[in-house]
MIKEZA-256260 format. One line per 3 residues: number of its first residue (from 1); their letters; for each residue x, y, z of C-alpha. Coordinates in Angstrom, 1 decimal, padded with zeros to 4 digits, always signed. Layout:
# residues N
NUM> a> X,Y,Z ~ ...
END
This chain:
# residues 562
1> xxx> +000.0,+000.0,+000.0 ~ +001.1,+003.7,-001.0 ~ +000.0,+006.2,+001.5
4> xxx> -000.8,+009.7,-000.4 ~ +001.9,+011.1,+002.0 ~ +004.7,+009.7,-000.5
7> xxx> +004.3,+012.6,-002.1 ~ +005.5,+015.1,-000.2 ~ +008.6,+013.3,-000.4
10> xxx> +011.3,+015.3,-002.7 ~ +014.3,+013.6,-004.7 ~ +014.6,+013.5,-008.3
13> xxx> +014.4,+016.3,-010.2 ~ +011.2,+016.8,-012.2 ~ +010.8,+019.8,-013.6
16> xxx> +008.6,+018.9,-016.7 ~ +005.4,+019.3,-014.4 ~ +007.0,+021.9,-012.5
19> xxx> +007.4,+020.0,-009.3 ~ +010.0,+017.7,-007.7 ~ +009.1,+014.1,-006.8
22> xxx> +010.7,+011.7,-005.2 ~ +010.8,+007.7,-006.3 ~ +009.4,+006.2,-003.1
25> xxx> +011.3,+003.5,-001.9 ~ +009.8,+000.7,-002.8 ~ +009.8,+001.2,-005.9
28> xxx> +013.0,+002.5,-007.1 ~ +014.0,-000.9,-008.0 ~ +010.6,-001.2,-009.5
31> xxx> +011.1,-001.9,-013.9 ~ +009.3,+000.5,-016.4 ~ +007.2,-003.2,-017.1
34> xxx> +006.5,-003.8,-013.6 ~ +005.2,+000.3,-013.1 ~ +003.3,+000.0,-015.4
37> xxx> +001.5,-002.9,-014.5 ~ +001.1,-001.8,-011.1 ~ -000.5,+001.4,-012.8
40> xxx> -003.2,-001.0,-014.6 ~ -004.4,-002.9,-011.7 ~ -004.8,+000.2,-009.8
43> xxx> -007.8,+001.7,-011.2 ~ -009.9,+002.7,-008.4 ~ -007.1,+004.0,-006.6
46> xxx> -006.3,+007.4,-007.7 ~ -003.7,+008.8,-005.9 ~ -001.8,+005.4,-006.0
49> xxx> -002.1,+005.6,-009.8 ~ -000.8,+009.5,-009.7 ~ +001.9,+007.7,-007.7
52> xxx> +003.4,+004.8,-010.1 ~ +002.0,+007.4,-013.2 ~ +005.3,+010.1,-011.3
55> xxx> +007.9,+007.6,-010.3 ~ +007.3,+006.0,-014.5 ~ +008.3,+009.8,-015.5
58> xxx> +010.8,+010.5,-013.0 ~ +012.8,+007.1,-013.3 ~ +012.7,+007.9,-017.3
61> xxx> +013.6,+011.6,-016.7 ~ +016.8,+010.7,-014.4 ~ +018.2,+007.7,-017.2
64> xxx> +017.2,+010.2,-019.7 ~ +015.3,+007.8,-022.1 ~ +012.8,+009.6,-024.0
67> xxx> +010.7,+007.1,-025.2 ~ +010.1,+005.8,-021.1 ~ +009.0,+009.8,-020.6
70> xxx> +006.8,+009.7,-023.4 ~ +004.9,+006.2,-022.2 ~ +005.2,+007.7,-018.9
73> xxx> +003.3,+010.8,-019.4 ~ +000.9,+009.1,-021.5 ~ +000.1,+007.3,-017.9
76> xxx> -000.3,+010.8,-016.4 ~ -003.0,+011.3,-019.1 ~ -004.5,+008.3,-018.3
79> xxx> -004.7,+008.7,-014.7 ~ -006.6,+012.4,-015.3 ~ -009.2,+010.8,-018.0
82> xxx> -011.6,+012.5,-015.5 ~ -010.4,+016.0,-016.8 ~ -009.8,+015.7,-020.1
85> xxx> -008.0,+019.1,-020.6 ~ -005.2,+018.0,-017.7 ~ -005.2,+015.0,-019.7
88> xxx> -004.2,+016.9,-022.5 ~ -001.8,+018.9,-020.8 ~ +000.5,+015.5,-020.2
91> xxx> -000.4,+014.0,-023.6 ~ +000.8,+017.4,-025.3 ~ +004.1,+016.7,-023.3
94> xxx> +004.5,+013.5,-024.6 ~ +003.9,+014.9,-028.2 ~ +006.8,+016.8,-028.0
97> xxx> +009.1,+014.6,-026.3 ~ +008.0,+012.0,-029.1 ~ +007.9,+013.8,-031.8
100> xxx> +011.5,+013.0,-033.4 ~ +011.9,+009.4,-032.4 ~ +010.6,+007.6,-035.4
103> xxx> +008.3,+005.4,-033.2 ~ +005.6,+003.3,-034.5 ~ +003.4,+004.1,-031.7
106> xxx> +004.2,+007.3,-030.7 ~ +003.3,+009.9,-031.1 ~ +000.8,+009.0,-033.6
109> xxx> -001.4,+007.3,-030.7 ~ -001.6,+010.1,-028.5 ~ -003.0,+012.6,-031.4
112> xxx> -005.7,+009.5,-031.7 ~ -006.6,+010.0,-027.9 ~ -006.9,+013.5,-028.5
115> xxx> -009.3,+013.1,-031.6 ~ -011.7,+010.4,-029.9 ~ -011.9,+013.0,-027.0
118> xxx> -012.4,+016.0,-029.0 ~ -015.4,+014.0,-031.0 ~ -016.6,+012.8,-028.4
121> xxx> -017.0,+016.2,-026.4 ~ -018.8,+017.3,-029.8 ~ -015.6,+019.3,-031.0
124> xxx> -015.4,+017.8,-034.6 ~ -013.1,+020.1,-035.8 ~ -010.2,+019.8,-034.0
127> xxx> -010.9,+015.9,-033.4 ~ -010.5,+015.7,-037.6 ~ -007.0,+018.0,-036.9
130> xxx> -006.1,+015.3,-034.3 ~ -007.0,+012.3,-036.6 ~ -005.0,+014.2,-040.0
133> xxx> -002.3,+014.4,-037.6 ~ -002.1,+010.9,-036.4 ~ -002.5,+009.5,-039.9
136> xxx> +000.4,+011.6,-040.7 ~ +002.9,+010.5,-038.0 ~ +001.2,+007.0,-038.7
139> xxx> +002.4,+006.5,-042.2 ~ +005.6,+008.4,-041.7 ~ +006.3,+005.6,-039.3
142> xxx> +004.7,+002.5,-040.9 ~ +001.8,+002.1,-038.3 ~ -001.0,+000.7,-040.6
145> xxx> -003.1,+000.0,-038.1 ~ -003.2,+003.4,-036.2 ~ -003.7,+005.0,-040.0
148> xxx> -006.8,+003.0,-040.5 ~ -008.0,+003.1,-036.6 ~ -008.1,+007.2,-037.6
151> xxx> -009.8,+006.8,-041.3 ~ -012.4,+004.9,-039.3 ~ -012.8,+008.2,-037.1
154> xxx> -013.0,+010.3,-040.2 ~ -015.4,+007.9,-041.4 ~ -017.6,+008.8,-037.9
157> xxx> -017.2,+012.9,-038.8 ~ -018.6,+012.2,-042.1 ~ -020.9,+010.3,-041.0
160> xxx> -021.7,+013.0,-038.3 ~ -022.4,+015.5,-041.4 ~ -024.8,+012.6,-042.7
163> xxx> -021.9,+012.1,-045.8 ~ -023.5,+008.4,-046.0 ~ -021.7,+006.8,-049.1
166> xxx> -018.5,+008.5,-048.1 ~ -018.3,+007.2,-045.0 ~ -019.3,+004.1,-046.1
169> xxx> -016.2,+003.8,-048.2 ~ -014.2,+004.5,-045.7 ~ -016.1,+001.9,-043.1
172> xxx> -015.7,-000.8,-046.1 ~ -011.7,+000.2,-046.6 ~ -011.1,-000.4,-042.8
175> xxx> -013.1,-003.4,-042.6 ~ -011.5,-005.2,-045.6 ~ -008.1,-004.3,-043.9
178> xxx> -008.8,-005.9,-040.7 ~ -010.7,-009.0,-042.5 ~ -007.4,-009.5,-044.0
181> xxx> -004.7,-009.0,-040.8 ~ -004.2,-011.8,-038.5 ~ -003.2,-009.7,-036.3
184> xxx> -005.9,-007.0,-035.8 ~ -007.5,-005.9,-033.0 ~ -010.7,-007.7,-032.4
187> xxx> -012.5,-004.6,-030.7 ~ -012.0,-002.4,-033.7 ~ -013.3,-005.2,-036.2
190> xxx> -016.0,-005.1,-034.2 ~ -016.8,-001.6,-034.4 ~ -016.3,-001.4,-038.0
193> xxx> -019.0,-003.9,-037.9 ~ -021.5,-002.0,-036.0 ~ -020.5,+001.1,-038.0
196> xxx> -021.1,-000.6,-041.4 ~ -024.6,-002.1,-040.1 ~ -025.6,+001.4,-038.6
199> xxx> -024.4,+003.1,-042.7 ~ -026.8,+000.2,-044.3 ~ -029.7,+000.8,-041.8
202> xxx> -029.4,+004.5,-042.4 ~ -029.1,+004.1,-045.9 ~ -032.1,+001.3,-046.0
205> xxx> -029.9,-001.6,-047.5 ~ -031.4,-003.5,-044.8 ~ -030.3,-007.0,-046.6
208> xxx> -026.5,-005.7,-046.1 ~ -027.8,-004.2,-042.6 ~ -028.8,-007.7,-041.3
211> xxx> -025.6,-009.3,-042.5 ~ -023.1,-007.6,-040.6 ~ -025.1,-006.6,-037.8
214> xxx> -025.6,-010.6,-037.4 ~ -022.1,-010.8,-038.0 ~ -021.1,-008.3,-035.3
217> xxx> -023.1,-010.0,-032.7 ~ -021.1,-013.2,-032.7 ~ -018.0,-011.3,-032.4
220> xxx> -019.2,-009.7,-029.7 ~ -020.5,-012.6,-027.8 ~ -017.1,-014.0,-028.1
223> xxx> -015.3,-010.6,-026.6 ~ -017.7,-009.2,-024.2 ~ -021.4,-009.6,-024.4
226> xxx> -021.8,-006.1,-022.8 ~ -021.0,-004.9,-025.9 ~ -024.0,-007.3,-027.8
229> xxx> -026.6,-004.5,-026.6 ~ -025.9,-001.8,-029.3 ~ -026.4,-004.7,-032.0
232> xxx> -029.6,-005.5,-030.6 ~ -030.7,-002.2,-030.4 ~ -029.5,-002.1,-034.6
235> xxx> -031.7,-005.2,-034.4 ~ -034.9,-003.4,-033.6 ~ -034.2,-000.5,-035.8
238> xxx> -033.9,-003.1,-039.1 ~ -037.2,-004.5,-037.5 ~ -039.0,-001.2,-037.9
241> xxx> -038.3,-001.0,-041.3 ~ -039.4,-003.8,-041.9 ~ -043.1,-002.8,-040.0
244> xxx> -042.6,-005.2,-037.2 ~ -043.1,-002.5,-034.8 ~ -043.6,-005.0,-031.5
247> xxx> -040.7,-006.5,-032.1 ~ -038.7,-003.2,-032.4 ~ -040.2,-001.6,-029.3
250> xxx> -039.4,-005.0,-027.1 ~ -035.6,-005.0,-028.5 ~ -034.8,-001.8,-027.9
253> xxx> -036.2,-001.2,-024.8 ~ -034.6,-004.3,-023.7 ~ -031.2,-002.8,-024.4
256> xxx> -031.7,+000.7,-024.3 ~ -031.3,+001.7,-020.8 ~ -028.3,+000.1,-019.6
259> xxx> -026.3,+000.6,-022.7 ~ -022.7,+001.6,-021.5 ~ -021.3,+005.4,-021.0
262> xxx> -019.1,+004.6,-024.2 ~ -021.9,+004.0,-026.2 ~ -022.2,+007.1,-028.0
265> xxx> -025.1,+009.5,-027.3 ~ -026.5,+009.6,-031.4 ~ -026.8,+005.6,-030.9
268> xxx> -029.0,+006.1,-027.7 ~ -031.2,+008.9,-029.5 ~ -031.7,+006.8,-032.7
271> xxx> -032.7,+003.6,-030.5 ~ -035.3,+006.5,-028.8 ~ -036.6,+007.7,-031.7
274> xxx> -037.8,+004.7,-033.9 ~ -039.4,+003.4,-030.6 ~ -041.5,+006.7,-031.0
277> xxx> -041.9,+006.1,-034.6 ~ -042.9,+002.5,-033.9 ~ -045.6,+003.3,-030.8
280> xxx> -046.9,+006.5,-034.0 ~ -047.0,+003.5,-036.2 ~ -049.5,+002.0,-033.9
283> xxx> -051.4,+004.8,-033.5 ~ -050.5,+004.6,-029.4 ~ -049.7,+008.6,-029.6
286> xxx> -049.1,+008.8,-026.3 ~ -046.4,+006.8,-025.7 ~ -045.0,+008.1,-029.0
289> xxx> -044.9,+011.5,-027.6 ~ -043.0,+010.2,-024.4 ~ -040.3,+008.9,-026.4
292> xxx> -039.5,+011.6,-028.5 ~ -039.5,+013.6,-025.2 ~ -036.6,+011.5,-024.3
295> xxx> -034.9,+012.2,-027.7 ~ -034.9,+016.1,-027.0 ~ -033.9,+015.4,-023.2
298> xxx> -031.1,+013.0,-024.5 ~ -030.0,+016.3,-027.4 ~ -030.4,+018.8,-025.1
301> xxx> -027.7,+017.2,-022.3 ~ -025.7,+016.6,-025.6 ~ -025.8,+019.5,-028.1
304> xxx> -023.9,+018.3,-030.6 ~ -025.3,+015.1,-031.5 ~ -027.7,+016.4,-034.3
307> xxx> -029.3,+014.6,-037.2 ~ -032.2,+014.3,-039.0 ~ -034.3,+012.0,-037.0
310> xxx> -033.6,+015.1,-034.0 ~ -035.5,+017.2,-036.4 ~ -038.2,+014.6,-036.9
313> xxx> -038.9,+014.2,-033.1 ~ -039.3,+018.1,-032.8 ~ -041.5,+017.8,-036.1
316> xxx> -043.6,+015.6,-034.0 ~ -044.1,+017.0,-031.0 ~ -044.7,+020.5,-032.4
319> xxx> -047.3,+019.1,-034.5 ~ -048.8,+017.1,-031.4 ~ -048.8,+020.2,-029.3
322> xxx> -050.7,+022.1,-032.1 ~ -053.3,+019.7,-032.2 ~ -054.1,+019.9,-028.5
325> xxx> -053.9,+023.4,-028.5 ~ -050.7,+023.9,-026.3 ~ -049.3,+026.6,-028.0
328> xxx> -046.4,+027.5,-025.3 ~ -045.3,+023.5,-025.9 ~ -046.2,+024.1,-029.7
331> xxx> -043.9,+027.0,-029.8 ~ -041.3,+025.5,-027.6 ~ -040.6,+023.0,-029.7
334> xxx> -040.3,+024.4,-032.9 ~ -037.6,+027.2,-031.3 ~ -035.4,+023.9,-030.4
337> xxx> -035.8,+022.8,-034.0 ~ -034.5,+025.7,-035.2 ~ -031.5,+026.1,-032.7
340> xxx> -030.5,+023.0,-033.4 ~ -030.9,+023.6,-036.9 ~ -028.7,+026.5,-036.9
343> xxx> -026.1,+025.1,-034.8 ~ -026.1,+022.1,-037.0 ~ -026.0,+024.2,-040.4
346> xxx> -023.0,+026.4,-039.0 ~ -021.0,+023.2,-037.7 ~ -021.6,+021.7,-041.0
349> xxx> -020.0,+024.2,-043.2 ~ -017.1,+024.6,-041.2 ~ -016.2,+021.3,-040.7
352> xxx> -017.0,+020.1,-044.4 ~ -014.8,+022.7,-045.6 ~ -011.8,+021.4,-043.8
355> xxx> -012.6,+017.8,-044.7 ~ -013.0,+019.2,-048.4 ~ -009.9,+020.8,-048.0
358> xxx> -007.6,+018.1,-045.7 ~ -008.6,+014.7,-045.6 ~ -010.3,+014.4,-049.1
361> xxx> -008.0,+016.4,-051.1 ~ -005.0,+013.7,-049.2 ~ -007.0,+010.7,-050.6
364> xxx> -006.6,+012.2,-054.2 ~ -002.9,+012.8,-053.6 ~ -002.2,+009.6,-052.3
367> xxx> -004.6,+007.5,-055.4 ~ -002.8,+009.9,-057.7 ~ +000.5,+008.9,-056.6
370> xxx> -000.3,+005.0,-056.8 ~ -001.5,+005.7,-060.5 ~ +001.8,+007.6,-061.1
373> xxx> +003.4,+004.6,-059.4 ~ +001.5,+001.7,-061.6 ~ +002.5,+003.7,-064.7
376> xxx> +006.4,+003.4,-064.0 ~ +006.1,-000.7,-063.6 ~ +007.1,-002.2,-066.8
379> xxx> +004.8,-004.2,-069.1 ~ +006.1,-007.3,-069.0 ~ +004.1,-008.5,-072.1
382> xxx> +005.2,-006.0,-074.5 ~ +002.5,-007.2,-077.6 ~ -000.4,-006.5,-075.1
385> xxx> +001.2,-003.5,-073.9 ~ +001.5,-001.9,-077.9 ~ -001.6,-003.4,-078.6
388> xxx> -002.7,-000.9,-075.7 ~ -000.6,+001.9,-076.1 ~ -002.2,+002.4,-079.6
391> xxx> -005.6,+001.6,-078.7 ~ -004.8,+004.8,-076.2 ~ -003.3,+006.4,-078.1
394> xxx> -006.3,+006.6,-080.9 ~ -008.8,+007.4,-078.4 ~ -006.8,+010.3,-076.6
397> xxx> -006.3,+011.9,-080.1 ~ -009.9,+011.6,-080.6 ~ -010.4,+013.0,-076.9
400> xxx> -007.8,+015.7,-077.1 ~ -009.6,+017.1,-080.7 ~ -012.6,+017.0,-078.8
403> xxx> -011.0,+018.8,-076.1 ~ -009.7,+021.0,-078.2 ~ -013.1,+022.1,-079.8
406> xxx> -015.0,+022.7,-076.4 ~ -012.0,+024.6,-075.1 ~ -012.0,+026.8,-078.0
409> xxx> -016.1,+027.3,-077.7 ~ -015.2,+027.7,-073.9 ~ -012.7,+030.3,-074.7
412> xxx> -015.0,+032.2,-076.7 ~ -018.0,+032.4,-074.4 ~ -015.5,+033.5,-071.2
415> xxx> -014.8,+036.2,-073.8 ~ -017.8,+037.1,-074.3 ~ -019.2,+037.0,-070.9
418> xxx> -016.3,+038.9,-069.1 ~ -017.0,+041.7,-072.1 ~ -020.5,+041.9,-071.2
421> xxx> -020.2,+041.8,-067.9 ~ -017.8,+044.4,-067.4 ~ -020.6,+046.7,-069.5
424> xxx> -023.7,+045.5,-066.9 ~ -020.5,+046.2,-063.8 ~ -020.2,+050.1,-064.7
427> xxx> -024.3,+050.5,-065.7 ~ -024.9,+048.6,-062.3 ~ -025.3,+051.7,-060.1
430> xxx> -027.6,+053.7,-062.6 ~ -031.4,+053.6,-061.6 ~ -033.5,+051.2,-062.8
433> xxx> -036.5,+053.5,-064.7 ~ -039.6,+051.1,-064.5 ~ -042.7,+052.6,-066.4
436> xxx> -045.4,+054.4,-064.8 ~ -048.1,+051.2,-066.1 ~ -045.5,+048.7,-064.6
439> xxx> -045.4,+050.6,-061.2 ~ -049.5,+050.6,-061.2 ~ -049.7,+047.1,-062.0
442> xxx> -047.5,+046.0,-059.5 ~ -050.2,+048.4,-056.9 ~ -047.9,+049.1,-054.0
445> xxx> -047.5,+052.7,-052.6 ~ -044.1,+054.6,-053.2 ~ -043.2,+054.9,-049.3
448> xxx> -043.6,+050.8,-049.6 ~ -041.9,+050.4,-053.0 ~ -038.8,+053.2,-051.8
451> xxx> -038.2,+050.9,-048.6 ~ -038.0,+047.3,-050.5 ~ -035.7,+049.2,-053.1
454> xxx> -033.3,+050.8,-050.2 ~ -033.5,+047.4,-048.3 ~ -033.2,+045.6,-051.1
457> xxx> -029.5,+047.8,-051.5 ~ -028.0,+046.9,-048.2 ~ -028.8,+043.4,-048.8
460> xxx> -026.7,+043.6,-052.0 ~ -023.9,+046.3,-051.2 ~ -023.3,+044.1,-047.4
463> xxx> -023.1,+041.2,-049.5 ~ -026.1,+039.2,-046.8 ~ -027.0,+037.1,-049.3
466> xxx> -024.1,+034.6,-049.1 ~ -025.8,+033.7,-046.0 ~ -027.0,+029.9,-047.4
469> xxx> -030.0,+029.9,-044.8 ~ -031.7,+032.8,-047.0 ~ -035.2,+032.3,-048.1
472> xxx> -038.4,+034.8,-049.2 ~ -040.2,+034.5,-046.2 ~ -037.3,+035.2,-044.1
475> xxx> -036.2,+038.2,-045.8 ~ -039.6,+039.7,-046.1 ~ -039.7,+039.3,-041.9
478> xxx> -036.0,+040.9,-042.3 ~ -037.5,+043.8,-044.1 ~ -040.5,+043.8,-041.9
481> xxx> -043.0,+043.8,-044.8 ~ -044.4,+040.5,-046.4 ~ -043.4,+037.5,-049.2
484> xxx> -046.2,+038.9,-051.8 ~ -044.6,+042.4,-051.7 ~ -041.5,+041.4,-051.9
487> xxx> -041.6,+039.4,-054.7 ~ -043.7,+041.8,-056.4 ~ -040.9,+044.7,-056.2
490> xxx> -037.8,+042.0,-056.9 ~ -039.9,+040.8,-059.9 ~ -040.5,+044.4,-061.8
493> xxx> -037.5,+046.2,-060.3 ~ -034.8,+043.6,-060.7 ~ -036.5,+041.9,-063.6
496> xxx> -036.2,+038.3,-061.8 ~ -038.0,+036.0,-059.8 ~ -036.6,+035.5,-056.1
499> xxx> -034.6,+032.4,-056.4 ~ -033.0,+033.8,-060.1 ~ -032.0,+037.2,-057.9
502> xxx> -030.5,+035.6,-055.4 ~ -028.9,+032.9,-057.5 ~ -027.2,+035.7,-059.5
505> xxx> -026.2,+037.9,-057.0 ~ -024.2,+035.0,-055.4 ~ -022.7,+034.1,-059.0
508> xxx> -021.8,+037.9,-059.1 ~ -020.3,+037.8,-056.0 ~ -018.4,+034.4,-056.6
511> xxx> -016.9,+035.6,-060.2 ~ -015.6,+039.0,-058.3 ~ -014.1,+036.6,-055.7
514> xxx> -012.1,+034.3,-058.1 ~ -011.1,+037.4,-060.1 ~ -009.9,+039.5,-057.1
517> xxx> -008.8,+036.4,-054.5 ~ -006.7,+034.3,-055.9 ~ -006.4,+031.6,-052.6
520> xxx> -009.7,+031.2,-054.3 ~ -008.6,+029.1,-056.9 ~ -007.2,+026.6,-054.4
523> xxx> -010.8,+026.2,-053.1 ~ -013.0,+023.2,-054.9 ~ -016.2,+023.9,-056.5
526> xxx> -017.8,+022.5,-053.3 ~ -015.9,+025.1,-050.9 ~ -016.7,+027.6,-053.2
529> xxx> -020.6,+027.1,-053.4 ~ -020.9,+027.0,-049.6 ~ -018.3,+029.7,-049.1
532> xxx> -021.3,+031.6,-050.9 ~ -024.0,+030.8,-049.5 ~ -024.7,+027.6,-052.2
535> xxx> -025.7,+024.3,-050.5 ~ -024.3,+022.0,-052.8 ~ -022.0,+022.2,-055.1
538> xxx> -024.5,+021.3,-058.4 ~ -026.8,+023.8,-057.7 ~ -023.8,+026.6,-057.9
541> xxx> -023.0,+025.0,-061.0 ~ -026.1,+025.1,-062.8 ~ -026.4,+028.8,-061.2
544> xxx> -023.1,+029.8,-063.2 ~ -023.5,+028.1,-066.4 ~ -026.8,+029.6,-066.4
547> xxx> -025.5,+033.0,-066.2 ~ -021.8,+032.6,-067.6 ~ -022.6,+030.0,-070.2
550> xxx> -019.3,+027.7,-069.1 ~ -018.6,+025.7,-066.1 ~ -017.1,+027.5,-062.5
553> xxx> -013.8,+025.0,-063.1 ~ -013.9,+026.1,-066.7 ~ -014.3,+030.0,-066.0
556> xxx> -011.3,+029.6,-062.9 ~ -009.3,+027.9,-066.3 ~ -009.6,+030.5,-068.5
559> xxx> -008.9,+032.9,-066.0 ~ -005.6,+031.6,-065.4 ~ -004.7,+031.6,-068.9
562> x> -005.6,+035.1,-069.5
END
């Protein structure tokens, strides 16, 4: 037994925390092995674990091995899992003591504690910073485990931002990898099982669903049948959608409330909500209503767990208020919807540019330099590989004339539409003159009609509308009038119907980006339409063809060139 009074003891220097402390005595002849397994049996004791965690770092620090200090201060982190930013604070030390050893382990592992922590606090984007990170120290080392261990966690932010056949590549990649090592860890073969099943469900390819959900519950029976509960729970959800509501409210409430703190919180509020869906399925409204109660309650402990069965519940039980005439519930609920909503939509941006940007721009580099790679092997059969090479050859000459045609018909219309758009730039500011008969027929007084016009100015000059959450309704409230007027003034005065307006003025604002910003053209297509207020990337590009007649990649081409 180690009394807590060991350390008030003083000996060894150890000024990495700032503080000197003293081996105890029985353990200075203690092995870095035989610490740390005196660490591991110690979990309910605290201050013991402090204890062995100090003498691992101290014993390291006076033999000067860096690699001990790193795996000791790793153990510090571990011993203050209940305060995750300490925790931080002695795995950021072991970064930077590990940082130049070439280790296979280190420090990619600790920047993989860091991102599960971050993710699972709700902090997606520096938990995807974390996960880059660890890939990167990963590979430089040869670790291929830890390098698929982090896609898999990439794979959970994508799923996160409801990315379903993205992350479901990257589920299938991991799980093909640890089919095929005979050495992989058994617990994260079982979580790329439950993580495939949960993509299927989602997705509604329930036949794939079933199989490795099936799958996944004989591994898990085999490791630890706490961890069976979560597939059951998958179990009931595949049940529902297949319309055998009983059966999916007696799984998952068999499961649902002693399902482990690890389990995350989104699995718990999907297992919630389909027993809702289930009991509105059987017309018992009641009970529906208590259970997607329990999926706000569950959201609002947990903010950052949102999704689109979250909006579904609130959905529901705004619409159940309204019939019973409980407008402060009504009301209520429908604010919640659109917090969440907001929070969701701002998270979303952010974090899908950086994946845009990080992680899925790295995948490109790294297939790009295995194609570069298979192209410098040599063709062993060299009558196949002429046969081919003139086969290729014929068809890129056909492609490249092709190519050359369209770029030549591109060429002329980003001629043509940079020289009429630099006329409609300088006539921009002159006043529109709209007949006297159009003004009549549109029968709005001139106070109204001056207001709409002047409101309708800031909104362009303060550039509002690369907001992305911009609708009619919501400007008209913005411009305290209503939709009808609105549209009325946008339609005669700016010649356009609302969505065309707004459309445009974003394509304006886009083309004046590329042309004056060039860390522009680093952007994709994708975090250029939601840089400006676009929500996918195809709707931006039918929105610039539309007005410029060639492609946004096409027009960012040209400019280059000229």
């Amino acid at each position: 037994m180690l009394p807590s009074t060991l350390l008030l003891f003083c000996a060894v220097s150890f000024a990495q925390e700032g503080f000197e402390f003293v081996i105890p005595d029985s353990l200075q002849s203690k092995s870095y092995k035989e610490l740390r397994a005196a660490f591991n049996s110690d979990r309910k004791d605290s201050i013991r674990r402090f204890v062995y965690a100090k003498s691992y770092v101290a014993k390291a620090t006076k033999n000067n091995n860096r690699l001990e200090m790193t795996k000791g201060y790793e153990l510090l982190g571990f011993a203050h899992n209940h305060n995750y930013k300490k925790s931080f604070i002695f795995y950021d030390k072991a970064i930077e003591t590990s940082k130049d050893l070439k280790n296979a382990r280190y420090p990619a592992i600790l920047f993989t504690y860091k991102g599960a922590i971050f993710s699972e606090k709700g902090n997606y984007k520096d938990a995807l910073e974390n996960h880059l990170k660890a890939i990167e120290y990963a590979e430089a080392n040869n670790n291929v485990e830890l390098v698929y261990v982090n896609k898999h966690n990439i794979g959970i932010l994508k799923r996160h931002l409801e990315l379903y056949d993205e992350a479901l590549n990257i589920f299938k990649e991991c799980y093909d990898y640890e089919l095929n090592d005979p050495n992989r860890d058994e617990f994260d073969f079982l979580h790329s099982h439950f993580s495939l099943a949960d993509i299927y469900i989602e997705t509604r390819v329930l036949d794939s669903a079933v199989k490795y959900n099936i799958a996944g519950h004989h591994l898990a029976q085999k490791l630890d049948k706490q961890y069976i509960k979560p597939f059951i729970l998958n179990e009931g959800i595949i049940n529902f959608h297949q319309r055998k509501y009983r059966k999916t409210i007696a799984l998952i409430n068999s499961v649902i409330d002693s399902l482990g703190e690890d389990i995350p919180k989104r699995v718990i509020m999907n297992g919630l909500f389909y027993t809702a869906k289930a009991y509105d399925s059987l017309q018992e409204k009641e009970k529906a209503i208590r259970y997607y109660r329990k999926v706000d309650s569950v959201f609002t402990m947990h903010p950052y767990n949102f999704s689109m069965n979250l909006m579904e519940s609130y959905k529901a039980l705004s619409s159940y208020y309204k019939t019973i005439n409980d407008q402060v519930n009504e009301v209520t609920y429908i604010e919640k919807a659109l917090l969440a909503y907001d929070a969701h939509n701002e998270d979303y941006r952010s974090l899908s540019n950086k994946i845009i940007k990080t992680f899925d721009r790295r995948d490109l580099l790294e297939k790009q330099k295995e194609l570069n790679e298979a192209l410098n092997r040599k063709d062993k059969k060299y009558t196949t590989f002429m046969i081919i090479f003139w086969i290729v050859f014929i068809v890129f000459m056909l492609a490249l004339a092709a190519f050359y045609i369209k770029q030549r018909q591109i060429k002329k219309r980003f001629q043509e539409f940079v020289k009429n758009h630099e006329k409609t730039q300088k006539t921009k500011k002159k006043p529109i003159e709209i007949a006297n008969e159009e003004v009549q027929k549109i029968g709005l007084a001139d106070d109204i009609i001056d207001h709409l016009l002047s409101s309708l100015n800031n909104f362009e000059t303060e550039h509002t509308y690369i907001k992305s959450d911009i609708t009619l309704p919501s400007l008209s409230k913005q411009f305290k009038t209503n939709s009808a007027y609105l549209s009325k003034v946008i339609n005669t005065y700016k010649n356009k119907k609302f969505a065309e307006y707004l459309n445009d003025l974003r394509v304006d604002y886009a083309i004046e980006k590329i042309q004056s910003d060039k860390h522009f053209h680093l952007y994709t297509i994708k975090a250029i339409a939601l840089e400006v207020g676009f929500n996918n990337s195809q709707s931006f590009a039918r929105a610039f063809k539309r007005k410029t007649g060639i492609k946004p990649s096409d027009f960012i081409r040209q400019l280059e060139k000229a």
